[in-house]
ChimeraX commands (.cxc) that place a marker at each C-alpha (Angstrom):
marker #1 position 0.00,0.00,0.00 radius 0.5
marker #1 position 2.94,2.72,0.60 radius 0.5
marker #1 position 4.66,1.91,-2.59 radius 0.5
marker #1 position 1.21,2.54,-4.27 radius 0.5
marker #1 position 0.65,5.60,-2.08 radius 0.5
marker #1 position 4.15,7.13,-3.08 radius 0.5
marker #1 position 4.04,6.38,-6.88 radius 0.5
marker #1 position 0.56,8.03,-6.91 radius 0.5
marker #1 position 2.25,10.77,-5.21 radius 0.5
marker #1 position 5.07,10.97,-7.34 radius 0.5
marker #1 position 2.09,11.52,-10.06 radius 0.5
marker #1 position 0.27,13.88,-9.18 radius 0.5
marker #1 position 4.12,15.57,-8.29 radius 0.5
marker #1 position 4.53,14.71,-11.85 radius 0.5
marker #1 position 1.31,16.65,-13.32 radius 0.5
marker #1 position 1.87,19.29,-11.42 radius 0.5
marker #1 position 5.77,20.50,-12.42 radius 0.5
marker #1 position 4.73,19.73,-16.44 radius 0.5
marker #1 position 1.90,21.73,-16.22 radius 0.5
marker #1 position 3.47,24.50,-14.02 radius 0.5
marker #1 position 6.83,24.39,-16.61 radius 0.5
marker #1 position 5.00,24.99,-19.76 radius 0.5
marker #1 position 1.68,26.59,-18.86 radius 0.5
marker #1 position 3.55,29.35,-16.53 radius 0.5
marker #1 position 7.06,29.52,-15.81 radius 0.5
marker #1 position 8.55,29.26,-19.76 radius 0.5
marker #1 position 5.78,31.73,-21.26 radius 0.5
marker #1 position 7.01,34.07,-18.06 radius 0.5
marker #1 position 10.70,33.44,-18.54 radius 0.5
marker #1 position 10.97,33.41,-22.12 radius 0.5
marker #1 position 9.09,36.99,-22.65 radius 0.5
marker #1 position 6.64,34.91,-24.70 radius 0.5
marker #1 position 3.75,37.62,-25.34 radius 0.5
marker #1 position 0.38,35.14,-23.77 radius 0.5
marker #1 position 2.53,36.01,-20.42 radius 0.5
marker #1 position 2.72,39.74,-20.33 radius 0.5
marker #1 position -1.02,40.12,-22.01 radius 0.5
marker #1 position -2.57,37.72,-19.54 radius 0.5
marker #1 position -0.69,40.03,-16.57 radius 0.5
marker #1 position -1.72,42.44,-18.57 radius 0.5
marker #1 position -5.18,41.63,-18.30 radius 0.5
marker #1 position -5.06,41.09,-14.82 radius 0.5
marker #1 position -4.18,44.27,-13.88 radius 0.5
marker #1 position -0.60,44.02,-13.44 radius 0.5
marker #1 position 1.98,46.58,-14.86 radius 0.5
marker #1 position 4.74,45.59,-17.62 radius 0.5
marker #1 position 7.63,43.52,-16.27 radius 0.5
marker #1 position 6.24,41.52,-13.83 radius 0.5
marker #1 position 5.47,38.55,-15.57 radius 0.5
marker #1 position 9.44,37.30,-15.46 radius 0.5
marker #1 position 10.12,38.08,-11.57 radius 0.5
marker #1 position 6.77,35.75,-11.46 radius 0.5
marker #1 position 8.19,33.07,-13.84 radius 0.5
marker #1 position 11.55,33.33,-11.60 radius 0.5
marker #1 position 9.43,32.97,-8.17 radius 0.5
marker #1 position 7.34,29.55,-9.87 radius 0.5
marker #1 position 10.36,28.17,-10.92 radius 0.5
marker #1 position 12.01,28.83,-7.41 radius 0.5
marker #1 position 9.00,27.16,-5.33 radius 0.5
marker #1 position 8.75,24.39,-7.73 radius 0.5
marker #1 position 12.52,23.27,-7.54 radius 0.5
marker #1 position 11.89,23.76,-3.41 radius 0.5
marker #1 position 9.17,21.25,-4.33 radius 0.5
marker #1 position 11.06,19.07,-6.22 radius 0.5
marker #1 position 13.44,18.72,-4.33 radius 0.5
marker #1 position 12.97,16.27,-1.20 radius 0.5
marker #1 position 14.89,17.92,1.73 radius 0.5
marker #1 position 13.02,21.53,0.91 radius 0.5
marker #1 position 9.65,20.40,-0.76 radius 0.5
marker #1 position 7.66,21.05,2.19 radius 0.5
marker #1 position 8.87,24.57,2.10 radius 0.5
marker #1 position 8.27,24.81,-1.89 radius 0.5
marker #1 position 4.94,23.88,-1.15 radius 0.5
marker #1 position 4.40,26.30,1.29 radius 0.5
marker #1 position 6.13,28.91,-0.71 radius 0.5
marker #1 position 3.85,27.50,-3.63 radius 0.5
marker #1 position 0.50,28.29,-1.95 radius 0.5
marker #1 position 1.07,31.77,-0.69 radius 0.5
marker #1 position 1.62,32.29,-4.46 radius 0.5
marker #1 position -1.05,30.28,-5.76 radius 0.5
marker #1 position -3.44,32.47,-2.81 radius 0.5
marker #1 position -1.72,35.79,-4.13 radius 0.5
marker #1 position -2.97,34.42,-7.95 radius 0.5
marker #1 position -6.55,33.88,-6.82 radius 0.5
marker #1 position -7.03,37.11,-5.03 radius 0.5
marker #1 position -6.16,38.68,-8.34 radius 0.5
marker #1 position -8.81,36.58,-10.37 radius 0.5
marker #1 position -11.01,37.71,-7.66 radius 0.5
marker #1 position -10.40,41.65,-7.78 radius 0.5
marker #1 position -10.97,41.38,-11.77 radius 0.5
marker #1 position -14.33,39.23,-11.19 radius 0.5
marker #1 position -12.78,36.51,-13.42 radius 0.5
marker #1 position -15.28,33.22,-13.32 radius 0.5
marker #1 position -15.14,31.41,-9.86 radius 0.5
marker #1 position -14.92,27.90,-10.99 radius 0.5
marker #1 position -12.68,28.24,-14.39 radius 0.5
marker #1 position -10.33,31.27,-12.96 radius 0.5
marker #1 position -10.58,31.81,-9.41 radius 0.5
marker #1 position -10.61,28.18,-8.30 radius 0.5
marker #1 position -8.11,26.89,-10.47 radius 0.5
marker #1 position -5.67,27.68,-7.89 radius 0.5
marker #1 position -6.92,25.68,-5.70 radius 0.5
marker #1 position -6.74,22.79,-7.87 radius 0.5
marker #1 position -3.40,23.22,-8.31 radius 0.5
marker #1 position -2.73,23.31,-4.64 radius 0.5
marker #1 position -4.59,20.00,-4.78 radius 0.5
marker #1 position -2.26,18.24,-7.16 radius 0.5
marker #1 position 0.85,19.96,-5.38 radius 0.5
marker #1 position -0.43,19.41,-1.64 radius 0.5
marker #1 position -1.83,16.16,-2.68 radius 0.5
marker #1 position 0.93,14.26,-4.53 radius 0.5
marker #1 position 3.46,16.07,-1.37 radius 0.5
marker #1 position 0.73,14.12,1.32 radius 0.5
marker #1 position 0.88,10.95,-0.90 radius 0.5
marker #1 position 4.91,10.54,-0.65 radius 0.5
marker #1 position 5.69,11.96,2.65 radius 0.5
marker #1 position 4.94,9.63,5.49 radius 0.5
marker #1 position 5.88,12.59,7.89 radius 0.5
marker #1 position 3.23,14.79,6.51 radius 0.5
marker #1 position 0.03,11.82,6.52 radius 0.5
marker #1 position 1.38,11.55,10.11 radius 0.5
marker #1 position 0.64,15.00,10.86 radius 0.5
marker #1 position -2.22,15.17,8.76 radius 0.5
marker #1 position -3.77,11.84,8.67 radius 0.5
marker #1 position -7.20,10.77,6.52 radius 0.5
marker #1 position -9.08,8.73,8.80 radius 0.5
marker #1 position -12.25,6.89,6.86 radius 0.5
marker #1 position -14.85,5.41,8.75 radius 0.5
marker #1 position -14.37,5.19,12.34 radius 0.5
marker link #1:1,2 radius 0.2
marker link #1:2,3 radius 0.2
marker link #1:3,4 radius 0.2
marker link #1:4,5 radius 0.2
marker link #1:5,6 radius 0.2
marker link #1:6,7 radius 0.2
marker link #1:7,8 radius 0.2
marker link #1:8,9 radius 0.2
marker link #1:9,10 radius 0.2
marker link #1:10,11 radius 0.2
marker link #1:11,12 radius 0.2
marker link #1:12,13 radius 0.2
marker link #1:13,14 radius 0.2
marker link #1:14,15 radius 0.2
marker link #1:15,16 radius 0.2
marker link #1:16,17 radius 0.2
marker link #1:17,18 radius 0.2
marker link #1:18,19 radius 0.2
marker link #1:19,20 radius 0.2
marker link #1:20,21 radius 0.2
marker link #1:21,22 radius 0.2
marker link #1:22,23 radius 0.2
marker link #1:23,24 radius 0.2
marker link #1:24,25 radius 0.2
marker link #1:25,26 radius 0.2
marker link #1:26,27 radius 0.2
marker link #1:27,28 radius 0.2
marker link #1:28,29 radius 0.2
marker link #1:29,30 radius 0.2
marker link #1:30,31 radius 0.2
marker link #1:31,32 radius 0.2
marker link #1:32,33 radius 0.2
marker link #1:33,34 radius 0.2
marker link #1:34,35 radius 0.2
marker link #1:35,36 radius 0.2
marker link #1:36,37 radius 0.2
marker link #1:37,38 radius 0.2
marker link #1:38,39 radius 0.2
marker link #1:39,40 radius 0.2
marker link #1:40,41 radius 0.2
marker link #1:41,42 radius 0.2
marker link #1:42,43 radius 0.2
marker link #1:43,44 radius 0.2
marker link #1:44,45 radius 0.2
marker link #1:45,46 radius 0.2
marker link #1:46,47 radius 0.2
marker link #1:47,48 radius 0.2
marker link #1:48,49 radius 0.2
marker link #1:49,50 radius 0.2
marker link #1:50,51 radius 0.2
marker link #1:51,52 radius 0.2
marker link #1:52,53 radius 0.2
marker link #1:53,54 radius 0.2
marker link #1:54,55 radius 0.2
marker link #1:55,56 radius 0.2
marker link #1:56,57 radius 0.2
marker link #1:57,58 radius 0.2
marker link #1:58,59 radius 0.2
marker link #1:59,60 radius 0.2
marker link #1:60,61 radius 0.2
marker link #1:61,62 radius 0.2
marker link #1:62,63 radius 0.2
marker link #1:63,64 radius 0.2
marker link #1:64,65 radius 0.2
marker link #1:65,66 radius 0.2
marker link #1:66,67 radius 0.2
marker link #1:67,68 radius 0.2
marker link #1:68,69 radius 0.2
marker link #1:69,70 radius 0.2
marker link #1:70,71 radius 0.2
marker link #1:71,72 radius 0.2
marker link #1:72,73 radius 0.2
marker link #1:73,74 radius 0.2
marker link #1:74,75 radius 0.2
marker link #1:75,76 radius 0.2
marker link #1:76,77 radius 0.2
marker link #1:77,78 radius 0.2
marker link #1:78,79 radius 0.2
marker link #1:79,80 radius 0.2
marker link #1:80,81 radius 0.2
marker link #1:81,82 radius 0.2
marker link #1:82,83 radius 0.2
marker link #1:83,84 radius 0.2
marker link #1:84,85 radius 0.2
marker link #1:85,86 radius 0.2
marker link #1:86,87 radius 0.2
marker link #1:87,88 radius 0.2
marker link #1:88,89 radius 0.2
marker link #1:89,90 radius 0.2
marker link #1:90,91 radius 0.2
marker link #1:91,92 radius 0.2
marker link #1:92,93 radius 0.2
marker link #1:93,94 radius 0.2
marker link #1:94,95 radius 0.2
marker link #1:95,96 radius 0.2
marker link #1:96,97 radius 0.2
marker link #1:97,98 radius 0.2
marker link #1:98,99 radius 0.2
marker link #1:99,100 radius 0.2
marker link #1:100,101 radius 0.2
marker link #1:101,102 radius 0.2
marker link #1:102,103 radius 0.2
marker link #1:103,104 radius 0.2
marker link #1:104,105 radius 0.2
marker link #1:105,106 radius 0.2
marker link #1:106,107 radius 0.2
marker link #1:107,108 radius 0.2
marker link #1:108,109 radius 0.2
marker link #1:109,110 radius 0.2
marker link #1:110,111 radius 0.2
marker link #1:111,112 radius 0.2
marker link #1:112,113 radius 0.2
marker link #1:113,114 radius 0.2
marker link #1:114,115 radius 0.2
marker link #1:115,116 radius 0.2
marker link #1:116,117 radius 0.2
marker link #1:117,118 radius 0.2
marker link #1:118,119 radius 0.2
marker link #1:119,120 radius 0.2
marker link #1:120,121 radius 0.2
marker link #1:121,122 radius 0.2
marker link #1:122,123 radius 0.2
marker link #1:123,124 radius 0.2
marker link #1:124,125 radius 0.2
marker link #1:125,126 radius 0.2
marker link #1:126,127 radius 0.2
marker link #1:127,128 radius 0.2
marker link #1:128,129 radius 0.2
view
Protein backbone atom coordinates (compact mmCIF):
# COMPACT_ATOMS: atom_id res chain seq x y z
CA UNK A 1 0.00 0.00 0.00
CA UNK A 2 2.94 2.72 0.60
CA UNK A 3 4.66 1.91 -2.59
CA UNK A 4 1.21 2.54 -4.27
CA UNK A 5 0.65 5.60 -2.08
CA UNK A 6 4.15 7.13 -3.08
CA UNK A 7 4.04 6.38 -6.88
CA UNK A 8 0.56 8.03 -6.91
CA UNK A 9 2.25 10.77 -5.21
CA UNK A 10 5.07 10.97 -7.34
CA UNK A 11 2.09 11.52 -10.06
CA UNK A 12 0.27 13.88 -9.18
CA UNK A 13 4.12 15.57 -8.29
CA UNK A 14 4.53 14.71 -11.85
CA UNK A 15 1.31 16.65 -13.32
CA UNK A 16 1.87 19.29 -11.42
CA UNK A 17 5.77 20.50 -12.42
CA UNK A 18 4.73 19.73 -16.44
CA UNK A 19 1.90 21.73 -16.22
CA UNK A 20 3.47 24.50 -14.02
CA UNK A 21 6.83 24.39 -16.61
CA UNK A 22 5.00 24.99 -19.76
CA UNK A 23 1.68 26.59 -18.86
CA UNK A 24 3.55 29.35 -16.53
CA UNK A 25 7.06 29.52 -15.81
CA UNK A 26 8.55 29.26 -19.76
CA UNK A 27 5.78 31.73 -21.26
CA UNK A 28 7.01 34.07 -18.06
CA UNK A 29 10.70 33.44 -18.54
CA UNK A 30 10.97 33.41 -22.12
CA UNK A 31 9.09 36.99 -22.65
CA UNK A 32 6.64 34.91 -24.70
CA UNK A 33 3.75 37.62 -25.34
CA UNK A 34 0.38 35.14 -23.77
CA UNK A 35 2.53 36.01 -20.42
CA UNK A 36 2.72 39.74 -20.33
CA UNK A 37 -1.02 40.12 -22.01
CA UNK A 38 -2.57 37.72 -19.54
CA UNK A 39 -0.69 40.03 -16.57
CA UNK A 40 -1.72 42.44 -18.57
CA UNK A 41 -5.18 41.63 -18.30
CA UNK A 42 -5.06 41.09 -14.82
CA UNK A 43 -4.18 44.27 -13.88
CA UNK A 44 -0.60 44.02 -13.44
CA UNK A 45 1.98 46.58 -14.86
CA UNK A 46 4.74 45.59 -17.62
CA UNK A 47 7.63 43.52 -16.27
CA UNK A 48 6.24 41.52 -13.83
CA UNK A 49 5.47 38.55 -15.57
CA UNK A 50 9.44 37.30 -15.46
CA UNK A 51 10.12 38.08 -11.57
CA UNK A 52 6.77 35.75 -11.46
CA UNK A 53 8.19 33.07 -13.84
CA UNK A 54 11.55 33.33 -11.60
CA UNK A 55 9.43 32.97 -8.17
CA UNK A 56 7.34 29.55 -9.87
CA UNK A 57 10.36 28.17 -10.92
CA UNK A 58 12.01 28.83 -7.41
CA UNK A 59 9.00 27.16 -5.33
CA UNK A 60 8.75 24.39 -7.73
CA UNK A 61 12.52 23.27 -7.54
CA UNK A 62 11.89 23.76 -3.41
CA UNK A 63 9.17 21.25 -4.33
CA UNK A 64 11.06 19.07 -6.22
CA UNK A 65 13.44 18.72 -4.33
CA UNK A 66 12.97 16.27 -1.20
CA UNK A 67 14.89 17.92 1.73
CA UNK A 68 13.02 21.53 0.91
CA UNK A 69 9.65 20.40 -0.76
CA UNK A 70 7.66 21.05 2.19
CA UNK A 71 8.87 24.57 2.10
CA UNK A 72 8.27 24.81 -1.89
CA UNK A 73 4.94 23.88 -1.15
CA UNK A 74 4.40 26.30 1.29
CA UNK A 75 6.13 28.91 -0.71
CA UNK A 76 3.85 27.50 -3.63
CA UNK A 77 0.50 28.29 -1.95
CA UNK A 78 1.07 31.77 -0.69
CA UNK A 79 1.62 32.29 -4.46
CA UNK A 80 -1.05 30.28 -5.76
CA UNK A 81 -3.44 32.47 -2.81
CA UNK A 82 -1.72 35.79 -4.13
CA UNK A 83 -2.97 34.42 -7.95
CA UNK A 84 -6.55 33.88 -6.82
CA UNK A 85 -7.03 37.11 -5.03
CA UNK A 86 -6.16 38.68 -8.34
CA UNK A 87 -8.81 36.58 -10.37
CA UNK A 88 -11.01 37.71 -7.66
CA UNK A 89 -10.40 41.65 -7.78
CA UNK A 90 -10.97 41.38 -11.77
CA UNK A 91 -14.33 39.23 -11.19
CA UNK A 92 -12.78 36.51 -13.42
CA UNK A 93 -15.28 33.22 -13.32
CA UNK A 94 -15.14 31.41 -9.86
CA UNK A 95 -14.92 27.90 -10.99
CA UNK A 96 -12.68 28.24 -14.39
CA UNK A 97 -10.33 31.27 -12.96
CA UNK A 98 -10.58 31.81 -9.41
CA UNK A 99 -10.61 28.18 -8.30
CA UNK A 100 -8.11 26.89 -10.47
CA UNK A 101 -5.67 27.68 -7.89
CA UNK A 102 -6.92 25.68 -5.70
CA UNK A 103 -6.74 22.79 -7.87
CA UNK A 104 -3.40 23.22 -8.31
CA UNK A 105 -2.73 23.31 -4.64
CA UNK A 106 -4.59 20.00 -4.78
CA UNK A 107 -2.26 18.24 -7.16
CA UNK A 108 0.85 19.96 -5.38
CA UNK A 109 -0.43 19.41 -1.64
CA UNK A 110 -1.83 16.16 -2.68
CA UNK A 111 0.93 14.26 -4.53
CA UNK A 112 3.46 16.07 -1.37
CA UNK A 113 0.73 14.12 1.32
CA UNK A 114 0.88 10.95 -0.90
CA UNK A 115 4.91 10.54 -0.65
CA UNK A 116 5.69 11.96 2.65
CA UNK A 117 4.94 9.63 5.49
CA UNK A 118 5.88 12.59 7.89
CA UNK A 119 3.23 14.79 6.51
CA UNK A 120 0.03 11.82 6.52
CA UNK A 121 1.38 11.55 10.11
CA UNK A 122 0.64 15.00 10.86
CA UNK A 123 -2.22 15.17 8.76
CA UNK A 124 -3.77 11.84 8.67
CA UNK A 125 -7.20 10.77 6.52
CA UNK A 126 -9.08 8.73 8.80
CA UNK A 127 -12.25 6.89 6.86
CA UNK A 128 -14.85 5.41 8.75
CA UNK A 129 -14.37 5.19 12.34
Amino acid sequence: METKMKWAGYTLTTIFAIFMLGASVTPKLFGMAVAEETMQALGWPPGYAFTIGIMELAFLLLYLYPRTSLLGAVLFTGLLGGAMATQIRVDNPLFSHVLFGIYLGLFMWGGLWLRSAVLRAYFPIRLGR
